[in-house]
N, C-alpha and C positions, 0 to 999 in steps of 0.2 A: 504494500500500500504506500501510496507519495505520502511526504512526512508534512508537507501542506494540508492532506485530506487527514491524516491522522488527527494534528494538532488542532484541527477542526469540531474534530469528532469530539476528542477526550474534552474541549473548551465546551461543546454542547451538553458532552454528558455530564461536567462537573455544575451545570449551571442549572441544567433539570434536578440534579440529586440533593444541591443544595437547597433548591425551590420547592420542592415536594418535602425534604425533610422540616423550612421553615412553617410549609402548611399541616403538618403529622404535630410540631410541636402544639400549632393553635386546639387541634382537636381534642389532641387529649392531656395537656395542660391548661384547658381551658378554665378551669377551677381555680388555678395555681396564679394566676396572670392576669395583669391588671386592663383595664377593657382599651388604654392607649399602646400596652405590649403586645394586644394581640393584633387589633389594625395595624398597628407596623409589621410586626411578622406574616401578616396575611398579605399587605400590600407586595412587602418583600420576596415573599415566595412566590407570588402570581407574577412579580414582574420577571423574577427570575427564569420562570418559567415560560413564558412568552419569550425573552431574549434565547433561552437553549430552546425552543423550536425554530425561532427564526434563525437563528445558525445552523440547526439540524437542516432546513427546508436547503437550506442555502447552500450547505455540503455537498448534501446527496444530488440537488441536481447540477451542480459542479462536477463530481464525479462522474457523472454519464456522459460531461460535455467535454473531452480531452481538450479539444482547443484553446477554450479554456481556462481550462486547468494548468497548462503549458505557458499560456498569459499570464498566471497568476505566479508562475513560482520564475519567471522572468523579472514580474515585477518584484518579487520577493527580495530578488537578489540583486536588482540596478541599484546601483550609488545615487542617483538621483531621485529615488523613493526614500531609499532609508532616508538621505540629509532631509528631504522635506518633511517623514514621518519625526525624523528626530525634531527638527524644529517646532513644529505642531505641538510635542510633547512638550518642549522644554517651553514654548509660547504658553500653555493652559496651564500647567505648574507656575508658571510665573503669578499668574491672572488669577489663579485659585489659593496660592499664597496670598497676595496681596485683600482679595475679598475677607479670604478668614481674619488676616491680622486688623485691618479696618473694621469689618464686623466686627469681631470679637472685643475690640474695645470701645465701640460704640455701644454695643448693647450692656458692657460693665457699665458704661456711664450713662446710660438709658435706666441702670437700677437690676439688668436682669444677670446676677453676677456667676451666676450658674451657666448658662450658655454661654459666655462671653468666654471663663474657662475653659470650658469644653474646647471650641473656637480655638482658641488660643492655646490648648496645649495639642490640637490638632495641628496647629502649623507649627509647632516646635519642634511637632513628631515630623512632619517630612519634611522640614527642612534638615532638621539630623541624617534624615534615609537620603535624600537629594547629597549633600555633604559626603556620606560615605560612599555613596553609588559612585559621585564622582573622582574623591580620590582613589577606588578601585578599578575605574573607568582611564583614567589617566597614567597610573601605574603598567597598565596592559597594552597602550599604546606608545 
């Protein structure tokens, strides 16, 4: 099997398993769970579950199409995809930093000091993982 259709697969199936297990929790810890832990874990498993079909859908008729599939792991492999996929990434990391640490201190000073935390040790956490991805990232090159 191409390791493009694999890597497809296994993103589908972990995305189905984790979606149906967050909807197994709502059922039968229903008792146990407070009525905003279970819409979020309902939400979160339907959506889950929707995103690993839409990848499923997306594989399997991939795989029948060699053409392609041949297109895709070209593009897989051009210097000029990864640089704009890296950009893209490093552009939204940037932009989704910056939101957290503005939120997070607007809604501290808004009074709501609980999410402003959260917020805020959200973006301490990946800016830490950004930090070390990069100096392992740079080490390798």
């Amino acid at each position: 099997m191409n390791k493009y259709l694999k890597r497809s697969f296994i993103s589908a199936g972990i995305e189905l398993l984790v979606g149906i297990i967050s909807i197994l929790i709502t059922v039968f810890c229903a008792d146990k769970l407070s009525e905003i832990a279970l819409n979020y874990l309902r939400s979160f498993g339907n959506a889950l579950i929707a995103v690993g079909v839409v990848i499923l859908i997306r594989t399997i008729r991939l795989s029948r199409r060699k053409d392609l599939l041949e297109k895709m792991e070209i593009a897989s492999n051009d210097e000029r995809y990864i640089s704009i996929r890296d950009k893209a990434s490093a552009n939204t990391l940037q932009i989704s930093l910056v939101v957290e640490a503005l939120g997070g201190f607007l809604l501290a000073f808004l009074g709501y000091e609980t999410i402003g935390l959260v917020l805020c040790s959200v973006y301490g956490i990946q800016t830490l993982i950004y930090l070390i991805a990069y100096f392992v990232n740079s080490k390798k090159c």
